[in-house]
N, C-alpha and C positions, 0 to 999 in steps of 0.2 A: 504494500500500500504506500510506502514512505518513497516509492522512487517513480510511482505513477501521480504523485500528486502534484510536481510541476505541470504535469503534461496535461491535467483536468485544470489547473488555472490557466495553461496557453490558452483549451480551448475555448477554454468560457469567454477567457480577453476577446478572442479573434472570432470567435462565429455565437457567442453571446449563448444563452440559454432560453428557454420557452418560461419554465420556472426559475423561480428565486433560489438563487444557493445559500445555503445559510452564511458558506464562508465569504461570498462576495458582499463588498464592502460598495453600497453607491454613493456619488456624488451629487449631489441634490444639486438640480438646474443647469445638469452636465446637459450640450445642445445638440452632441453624436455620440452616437453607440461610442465608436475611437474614444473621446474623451472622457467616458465613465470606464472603459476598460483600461484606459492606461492609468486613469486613476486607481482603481482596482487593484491592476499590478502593482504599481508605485506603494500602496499600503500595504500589501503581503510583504513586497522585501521591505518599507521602514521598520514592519515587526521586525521579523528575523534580522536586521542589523541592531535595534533596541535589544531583543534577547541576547544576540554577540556581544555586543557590550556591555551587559547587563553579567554576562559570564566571565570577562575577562575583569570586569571590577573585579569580581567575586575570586579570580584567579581561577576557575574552572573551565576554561577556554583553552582548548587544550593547540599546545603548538602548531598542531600540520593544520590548523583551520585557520587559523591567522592573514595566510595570503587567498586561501577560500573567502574570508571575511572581506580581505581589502578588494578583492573581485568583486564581490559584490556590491560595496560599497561603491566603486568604481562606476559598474556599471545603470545602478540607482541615478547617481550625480549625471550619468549621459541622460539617460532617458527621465530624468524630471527636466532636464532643460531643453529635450524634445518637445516635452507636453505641454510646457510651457511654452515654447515657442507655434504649437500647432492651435493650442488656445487661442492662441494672439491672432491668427491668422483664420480663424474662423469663418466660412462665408465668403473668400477673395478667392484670388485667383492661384492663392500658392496653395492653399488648405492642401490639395491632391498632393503634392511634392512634399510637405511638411507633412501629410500623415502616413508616407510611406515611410520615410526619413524615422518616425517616432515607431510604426511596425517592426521597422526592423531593430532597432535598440529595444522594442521590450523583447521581439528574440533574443537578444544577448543576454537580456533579465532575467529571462524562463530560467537559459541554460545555467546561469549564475546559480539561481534557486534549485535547479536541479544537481546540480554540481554540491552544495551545501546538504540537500538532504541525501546523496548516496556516499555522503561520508558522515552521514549522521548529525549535521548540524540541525535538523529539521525539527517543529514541532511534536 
């Protein structure tokens, strides 16, 4: 279950759900499906970076997750300044290019996320 569970947040980001997931997280007055799912992702990894950090205070963060951790950290900081930039451009003529642009960094996000729970860093 722990290494199929990136791949149920991909797909809820990118082709959405009919029903409510419990673990998705909406955006209230989000104006495209895009901008509620990358918000979405964006909130699943700022948990899992809170929890890493929340571990390494604690000193239970254990060494080989560290540049797992900075990955994903890494990867968060691209795709919030994706979303943020696809936000901005909402409605114009770039939206299509900026929200490919933000598609493909939350793939890198998933993998990030996935990367962290097949070494155990996962909820």
């Amino acid at each position: 279950m722990r290494k199929t569970f990136p791949l149920l947040i991909l797909l809820t980001i990118l082709t959405g759900c009919a029903g409510r997931n419990p673990m998705t997280i909406y955006r209230p007055n989000a104006r495209t499906p895009l901008e509620e799912r990358s918000y979405n992702a964006l909130k699943v990894a700022d948990r899992m970076i809170q929890e890493a950090e929340r571990s390494n205070a604690a000193g239970t963060l254990p060494e080989f997750m560290r540049p797992i951790v900075n990955g994903l950290i890494d990867a968060y900081e691209l795709t919030l300044t994706a979303a943020t930039g696809y936000v901005a451009v909402i409605g114009t003529a770039d939206e299509n290019l900026r929200g490919q642009e933000l598609v493909a960094l939350m793939l890198d996000l998933d993998a990030m996320i996935t990367k962290m729970f097949e070494r155990g860093g996962g909820p």
